[in-house]
Every structure is written in structure tokens, then in C-alpha cells.
C-alpha positions, 0 to 999 in steps of 0.5 A: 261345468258348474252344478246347481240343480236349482238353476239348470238342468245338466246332464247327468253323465256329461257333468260326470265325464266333465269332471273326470277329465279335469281330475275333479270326480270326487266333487261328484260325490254327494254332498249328504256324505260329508267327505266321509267316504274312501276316495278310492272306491268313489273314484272305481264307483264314478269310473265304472259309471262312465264306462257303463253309461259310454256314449257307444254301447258297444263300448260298454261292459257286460255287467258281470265285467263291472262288478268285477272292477267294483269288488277290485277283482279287476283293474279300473278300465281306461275311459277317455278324458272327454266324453265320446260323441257317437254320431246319431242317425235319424231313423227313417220315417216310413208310411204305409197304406193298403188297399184291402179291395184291390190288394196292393200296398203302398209305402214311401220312406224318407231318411234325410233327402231321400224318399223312395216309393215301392208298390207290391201286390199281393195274393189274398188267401183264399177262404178255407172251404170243404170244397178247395181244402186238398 
């Protein structure tokens, strides 16, 4: 994946986690810095990057964890050479409506090709009186 920011617009991580898995990461370092940099803490500082920013959080480090690796306390995690795809859900959509006079509500949910439709009816609380408090 080429890098040229006048032209496109990438996404950060996949160009990253592109070059990671071609044995390129140090090209993701920014150019202002000349080279002039440890390649070993570039690498640690990019792949404690794709670990923190994984696709799955479930995946992703406590913080305390990565700063551990960043300070070299712990050994680099082993992220996988191609960006995980997780799969996205749509959320459901839901409507809602009330009758305030009648009491009853209404609401329908729809997720890919199911709707579904509930009706409840409730009890409205009565006004707090002299005469039916207990």
C-alpha cells in the first residue's frame, strides 16, 4: 500500500498492519525523523501499536500491559501478519411509541430480515394524595 497522503485517504492501522506483515514497519516511521532513530524501539513502539489498536478488543492489552513491553520489562506480543477481520453486527434498529392516554406502548425491532412487534400495557401510578397514601 503506497503512502501518499495528498492523494488518498488510508487507514491508519491497515497501512501499518500492511507493513508489518511485509517486514516493512520501519518505513512507518515518520519521515521528519531522518533515520535517525533505534530501529528496535521503533519496531516495539509500532507493534505495541497494532496490538493495542487490534481489530478484536478482546484481544487488546490492559495499558499497564503495554507499557510493560514499551519500557522492554516484557517480550513484544506476537501479532498476526495480516490484520484480523472481526465481523461487524448491525445493531438493531428499534422504534418506539406510547400511548400516554390508553397506557399501552408499542415498539417494533428490526435486525437484518426480522421484525418483530411487542405491546405491553402498563399501570399508570396513581397521584399521591392525603387520601390513598397508607
Amino acid at each position: 500500500m503506497d503512502f501518499d497522503l495528498e492523494n488518498s485517504m488510508i487507514n491508519l492501522v491497515e497501512w501499518v498492519w500492511e507493513l508489518y506483515g511485509e517486514g516493512k514497519l520501519i518505513e512507518a516511521a515518520d519521515p521528519k525523523l531522518c533515520g535517525n532513530f533505534d530501529e528496535g524501539q521503533i519496531e516495539c513502539l509500532m507493534i505495541v501499536g497494532l496490538w493495542c489498536a487490534h481489530p478484536d478488543y478482546s484481544f487488546r492489552p490492559p495499558i499497564l500491559q503495554a507499557i510493560e513491553v514499551l519500557n522492554l520489562k516484557n517480550e513484544l506480543p506476537t501479532v498476526p501478519a495480516i490484520m484480523p477481520m472481526v465481523p461487524s453486527f448491525a445493531r438493531p434498529v428499534l422504534a418506539f411509541t406510547s400511548d400516554t392516554i390508553s397506557g399501552s406502548e408499542t415498539w417494533h425491532t428490526k435486525s437484518s430480515n426480522i421484525e418483530s412487534t411487542n405491546t405491553s400495557k402498563f399501570a399508570l401510578p396513581l397521584p399521591v394524595s392525603p387520601s390513598n397514601q397508607f
